[in-house]
N, C-alpha and C positions, 0 to 999 in steps of 0.2 A: 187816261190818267186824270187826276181829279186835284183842283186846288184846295187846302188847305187855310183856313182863316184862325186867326189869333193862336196865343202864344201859351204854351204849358207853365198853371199856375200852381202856386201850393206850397204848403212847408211840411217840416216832417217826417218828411221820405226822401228814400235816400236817391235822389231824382239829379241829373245831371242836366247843368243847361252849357252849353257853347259860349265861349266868349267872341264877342267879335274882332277875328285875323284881319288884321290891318296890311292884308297881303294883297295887291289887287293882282291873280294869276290871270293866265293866257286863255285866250279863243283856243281853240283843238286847227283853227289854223295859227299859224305863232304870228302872220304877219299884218293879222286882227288888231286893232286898237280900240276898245270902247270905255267907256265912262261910267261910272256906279249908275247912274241912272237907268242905263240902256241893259246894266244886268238884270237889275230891279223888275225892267217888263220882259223876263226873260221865256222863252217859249216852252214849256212845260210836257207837250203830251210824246210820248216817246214812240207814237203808232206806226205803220209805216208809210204812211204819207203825210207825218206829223215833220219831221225833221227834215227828210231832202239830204237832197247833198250839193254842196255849193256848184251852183253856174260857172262861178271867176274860176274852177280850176282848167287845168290844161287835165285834157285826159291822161289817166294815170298809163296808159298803154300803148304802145307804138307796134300796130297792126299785126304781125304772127306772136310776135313777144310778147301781148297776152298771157299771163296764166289760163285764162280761160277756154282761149282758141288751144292754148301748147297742152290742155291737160286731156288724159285718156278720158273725157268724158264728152271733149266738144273738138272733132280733129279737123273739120272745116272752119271756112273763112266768113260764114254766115253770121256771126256773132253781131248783135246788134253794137259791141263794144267797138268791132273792129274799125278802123281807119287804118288805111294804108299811109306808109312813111316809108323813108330811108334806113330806118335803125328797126330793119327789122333781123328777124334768127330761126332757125330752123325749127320746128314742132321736135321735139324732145318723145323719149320713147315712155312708154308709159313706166311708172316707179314697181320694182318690182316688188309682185306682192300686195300692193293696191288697189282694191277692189270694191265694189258693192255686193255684199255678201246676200244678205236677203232685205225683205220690204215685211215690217208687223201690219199686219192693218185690222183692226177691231172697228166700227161703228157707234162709237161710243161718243164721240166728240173732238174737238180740238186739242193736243196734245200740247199743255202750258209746262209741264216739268217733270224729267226724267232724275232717277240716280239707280247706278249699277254697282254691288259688289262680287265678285265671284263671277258667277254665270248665273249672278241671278238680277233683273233688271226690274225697275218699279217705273211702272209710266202714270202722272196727273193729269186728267183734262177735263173739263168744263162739265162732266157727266157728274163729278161727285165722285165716280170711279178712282181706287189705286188700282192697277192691272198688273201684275204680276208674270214675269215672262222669265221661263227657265231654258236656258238653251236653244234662244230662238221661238218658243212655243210658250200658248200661250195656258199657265198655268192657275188660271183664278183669279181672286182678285178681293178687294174689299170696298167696302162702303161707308162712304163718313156722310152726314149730314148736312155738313157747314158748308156747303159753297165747290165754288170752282178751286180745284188745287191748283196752287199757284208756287209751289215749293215743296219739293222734297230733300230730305239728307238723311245719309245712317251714322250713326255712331253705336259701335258696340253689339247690342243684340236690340237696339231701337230701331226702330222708323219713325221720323217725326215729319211731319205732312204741315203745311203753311194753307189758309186756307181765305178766303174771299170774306168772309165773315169776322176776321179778326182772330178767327180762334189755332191752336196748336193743338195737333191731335196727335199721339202716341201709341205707338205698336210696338207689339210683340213675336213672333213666331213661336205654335205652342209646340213643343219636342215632342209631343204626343203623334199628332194627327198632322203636323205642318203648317195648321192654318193660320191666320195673323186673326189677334185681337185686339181690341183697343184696351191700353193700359192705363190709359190716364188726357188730361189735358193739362195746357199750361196756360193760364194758370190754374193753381189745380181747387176744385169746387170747395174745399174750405178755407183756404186762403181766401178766395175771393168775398164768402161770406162773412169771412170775419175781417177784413179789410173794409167792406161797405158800411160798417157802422161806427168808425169812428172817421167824420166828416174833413178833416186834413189830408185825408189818402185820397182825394178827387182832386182831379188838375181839369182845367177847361183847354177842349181840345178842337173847338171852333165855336163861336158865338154864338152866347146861351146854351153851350152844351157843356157837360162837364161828364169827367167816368172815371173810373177807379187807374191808377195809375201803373197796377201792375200787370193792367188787361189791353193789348189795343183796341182803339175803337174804329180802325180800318183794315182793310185787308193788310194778309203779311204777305208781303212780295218776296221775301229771300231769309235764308236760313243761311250759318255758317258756325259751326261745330268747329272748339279747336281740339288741341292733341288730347289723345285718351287720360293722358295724365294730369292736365287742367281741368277737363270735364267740365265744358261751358259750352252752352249752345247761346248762337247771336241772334235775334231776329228784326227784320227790317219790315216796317208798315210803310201804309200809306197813309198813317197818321204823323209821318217826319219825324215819328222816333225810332232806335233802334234799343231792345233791352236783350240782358242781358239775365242767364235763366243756368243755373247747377243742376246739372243734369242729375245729380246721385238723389236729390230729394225736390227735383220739381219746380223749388223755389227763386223768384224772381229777385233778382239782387243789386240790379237798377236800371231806368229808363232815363235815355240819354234824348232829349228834343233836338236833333243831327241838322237839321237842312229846313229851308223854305219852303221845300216844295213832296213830293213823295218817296219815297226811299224805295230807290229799288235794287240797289245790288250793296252784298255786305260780305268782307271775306275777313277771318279773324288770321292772323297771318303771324309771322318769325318774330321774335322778339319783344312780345308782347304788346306789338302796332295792331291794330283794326283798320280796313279803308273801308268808307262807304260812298256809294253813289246814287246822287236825286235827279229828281227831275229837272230840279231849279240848274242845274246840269253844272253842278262842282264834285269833285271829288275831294273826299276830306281824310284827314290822317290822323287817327288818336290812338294815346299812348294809355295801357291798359296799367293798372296799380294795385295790389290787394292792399285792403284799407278792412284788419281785426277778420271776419267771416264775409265779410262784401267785397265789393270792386269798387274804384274809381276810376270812369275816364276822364281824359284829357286832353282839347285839342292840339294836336301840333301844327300841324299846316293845310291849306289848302291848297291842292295841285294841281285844280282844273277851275276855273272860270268860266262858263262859254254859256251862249244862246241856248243851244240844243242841249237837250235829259240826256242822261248819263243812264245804260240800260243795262250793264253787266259790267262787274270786273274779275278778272285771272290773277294770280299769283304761281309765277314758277313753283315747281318742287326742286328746281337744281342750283335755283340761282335766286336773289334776292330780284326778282323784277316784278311790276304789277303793270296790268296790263287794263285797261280801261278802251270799250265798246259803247259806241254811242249814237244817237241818230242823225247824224251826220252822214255816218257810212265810216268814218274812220276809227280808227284804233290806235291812241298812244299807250306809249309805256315811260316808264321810270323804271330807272336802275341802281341799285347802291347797297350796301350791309349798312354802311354807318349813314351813310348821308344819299340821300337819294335824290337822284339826277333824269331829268327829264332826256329819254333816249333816243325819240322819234316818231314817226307815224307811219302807221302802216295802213297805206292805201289800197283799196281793192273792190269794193265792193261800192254796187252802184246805188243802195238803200241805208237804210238803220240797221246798225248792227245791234241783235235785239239779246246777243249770247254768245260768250268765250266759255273755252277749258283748256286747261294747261297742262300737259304729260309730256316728262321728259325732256326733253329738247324743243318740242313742241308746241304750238300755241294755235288750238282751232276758233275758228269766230263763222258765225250762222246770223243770217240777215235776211230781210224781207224782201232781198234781190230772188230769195228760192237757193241760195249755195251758200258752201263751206268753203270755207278760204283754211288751207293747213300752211301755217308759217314753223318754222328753223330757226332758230338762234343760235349763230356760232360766231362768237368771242366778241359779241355786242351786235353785232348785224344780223339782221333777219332778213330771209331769204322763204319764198311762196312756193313751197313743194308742188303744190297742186290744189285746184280747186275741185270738188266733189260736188257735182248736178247730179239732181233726180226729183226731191220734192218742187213739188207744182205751188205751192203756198210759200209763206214767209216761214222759217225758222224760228221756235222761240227758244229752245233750249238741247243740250249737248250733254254727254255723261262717255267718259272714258275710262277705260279698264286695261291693264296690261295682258297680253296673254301669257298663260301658263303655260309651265315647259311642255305640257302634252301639244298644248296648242303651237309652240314655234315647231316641234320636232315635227307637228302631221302639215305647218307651213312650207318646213324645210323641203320636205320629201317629195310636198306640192309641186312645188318651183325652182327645186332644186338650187337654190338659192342657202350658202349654211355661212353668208357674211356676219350674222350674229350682232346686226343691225337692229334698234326697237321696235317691234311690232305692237301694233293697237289695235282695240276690236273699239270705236268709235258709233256711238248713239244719237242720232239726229231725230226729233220731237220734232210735227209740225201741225199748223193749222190746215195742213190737208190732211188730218187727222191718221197720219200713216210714222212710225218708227222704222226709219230705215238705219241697218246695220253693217257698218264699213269697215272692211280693213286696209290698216294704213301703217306704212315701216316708213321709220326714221332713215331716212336714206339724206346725205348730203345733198344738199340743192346743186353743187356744181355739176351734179349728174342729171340734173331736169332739166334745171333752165337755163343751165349755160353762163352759170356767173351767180353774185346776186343779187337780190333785188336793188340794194342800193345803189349796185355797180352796173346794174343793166335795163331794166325795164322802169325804173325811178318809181317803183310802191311805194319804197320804204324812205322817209325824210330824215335826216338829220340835218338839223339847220346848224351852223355856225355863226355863233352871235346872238343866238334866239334869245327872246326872254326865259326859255328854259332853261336853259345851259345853269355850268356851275353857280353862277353866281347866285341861281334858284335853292339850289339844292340846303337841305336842310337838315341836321345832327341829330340823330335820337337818343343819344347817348349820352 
């Protein structure tokens, strides 16, 4: 990750700047107390020996009680995690249905960003490559110029590709022949030229440098598409802005200057909220507006504070929660429709979490420990189904897909199993440059672990009293 010098200047466009939230939020531990100065030098790079995970804790695991030891992937006592105690519980059977399905492996590079629709998977890595995988196999592929892909998302009959160079590059699939072409970029080549000559559309975007304001001039770390019927894609630089872009004619309809430091995770979410997370490691909450054919955002709150870059964030699909990954190692969330309330922390993992996805009931998170942590949510507590080992590298990204009814019924028949429980066909991206393909069913935690997490193995935090608590929480309505 890379710092950022001076501030986005300029008139005349429809450019968004932050006010400053007079909210001083929480450390990702709550019982943190620091001072505006000490956020000020706060630590930036999100890598995974950049963050750490705090010394002062007590280990989140008490010896068999492990997720990690208790999961069908680690059924010995060899775990570097393990310390033996009193409060420990019996290894748990494996979740049925559960499994590692197969390993992708191409030679192509490091695997920075996956997204799957159907059974058809699109994997980024550092080759410049999109790879195209149908059914497991590996189906082709395309090639962009710009850089390492650092983001992918579909909307519609698009693919939109985030890329190291700044630029957005656009796909198609042609009904012909199948193949993907490039339809365009964002922004799109006459905008841009007719934007550079009249000299108010430049904003300075570190010293002595200036660029058109509709273009980043750093990579774009995250992409976030909201519902078909808004037809807006979000995208997040590491030039600390995130703009905003109408997918039906390409056109860019404002750059919002978000954060201190680099933008790496953006989710356009319920209600017309956006959250975004930087390196400067806050997470922030703004409230989206149609203003005539544009948008305006607006900040609403900031919900994280801390030392450590904020790396990824989740948003349920069943429930108003947001879920924030960080290099810490931890995982909070906030809960709420109207007013959102800080819910807890979900402890587990011994590096940066560098990636969450949200399905169903479920909340998966991928870190540079090399594992999947898959957590449950039931009626505000989260509970640690199982952890999933197998990549040798750190984690950077995650893509989930429901299976189809062909696929529960050849489940069913599988394992004889016809509880009618959620099954996922689950995509882990890694810098040991391998896709590996997991299945994993929503099965209650009381059948794993024995309890939940809050109530047994202490992963999951809910402080009482905390600075997050209600008295944080905040109305969007």
């Amino acid at each position: 990750m890379r710092d950022s010098d001076g501030e986005g200047a300029g008139g005349g466009v429809p450019r968004s700047h932050p006010s400053n939230i007079p909210l001083p939020m929480s450390h990702s531990d709550p019982n943190y107390s620091g001072t505006d100065d000490e956020c000020s030098n706060r630590q930036s790079s999100s890598s995974a020996t950049g963050g750490g995970f705090y010394n002062d804790y007590p280990s989140s695991f008490s010896g068999e009680c492990s997720p990690y030891n208790m999961s069908p992937w680690n059924q010995t006592m060899a775990s570097p995690w393990s310390h033996h105690s009193e409060a420990s519980m019996a290894a748990p059977a494996m979740a049925p249905g559960t499994s590692l399905i197969s390993s992708l492996v191409r030679e192509e590079g490091h695997i920075y960003s996956l997204a799957a629709k159907g059974d058809a998977l699109y994997t980024g890595s550092d080759s410049k490559n999109i790879r195209v995988w149908r059914k497991q196999k590996d189906s082709g592929g395309f090639k962009s110029s710009s850089g390492l892909v650092k983001a992918i998302v579909i909307s519609g009959e698009r693919i939109f590709t985030g890329h190291q160079d700044g630029k957005i590059r656009v796909w198609k699939v042609s009904p012909k022949n199948g193949l993907h072409k490039r339809v365009g970029s964002l922004p799109r080549l006459r905008d841009f030229l007719r934007g550079s000559l009249n000299p108010s559309n430049y904003v300075e975007v570190r010293k002595n440098r200036s660029a058109l304001w509709i273009r980043h001039s750093d990579a774009v770390s995250c992409l976030s598409p909201t519902d078909a019927g808004q037809g807006l894609l979000y995208s997040g630089s590491w030039d600390r802005t995130f703009k905003v872009w109408r997918i039906s004619d390409s056109k860019c309809l404002e750059s919002v200057v978000a954060h201190d430091d680099n933008v790496n995770a953006i989710v356009a979410a319920y209600d017309g909220l956006v959250f975004t997370g930087s390196a400067d490691g806050t997470v922030k909450v703004w409230k989206r507006e149609v203003q005539g054919k544009g948008t305006k955002h607006s900040p609403v709150q900031t919900l994280l504070k801390q030392e450590h870059a904020v790396n990824a964030l989740a948003v349920s699909a069943v429930a108003p929660v947001l879920y924030c990954g960080s290099s810490d190692g931890l995982v909070n969330c906030w809960e709420g429709d109207s007013k959102l309330v800080h819910g807890g922390v979900l402890r587990g993992h011994k590096k940066a979490v560098f990636c969450l996805a949200a399905a169903g009931a479920l909340l998966f998170s991928g870190s540079a420990d090399n594992t999947i942590m898959v957590w449950r949510r039931d009626a505000g507590v989260h509970s640690c189904l199982s952890v999933l080992s197998g990549h040798t590298e750190p984690i950077r990204c995650l893509a989930v897909v429901e299976y189809n009814k062909e696929n529960v019924a050849a489940a069913a028949a599988e394992t004889g199993d016809n509880s009618g429980v959620g099954r996922w066909i689950v995509y882990s991206g890694s810098l040991d440059k391998s896709i590996k393909v997991w299945r994993v069913t929503d099965e209650p935690a009381d059948t794993l672990l024995g309890g939940s997490v809050g109530e047994g193995s202490q992963m999951f935090d809910r402080y009482p009293g905390d600075p997050f608590g209600a008295s944080s929480s905040t109305s969007f309505r």
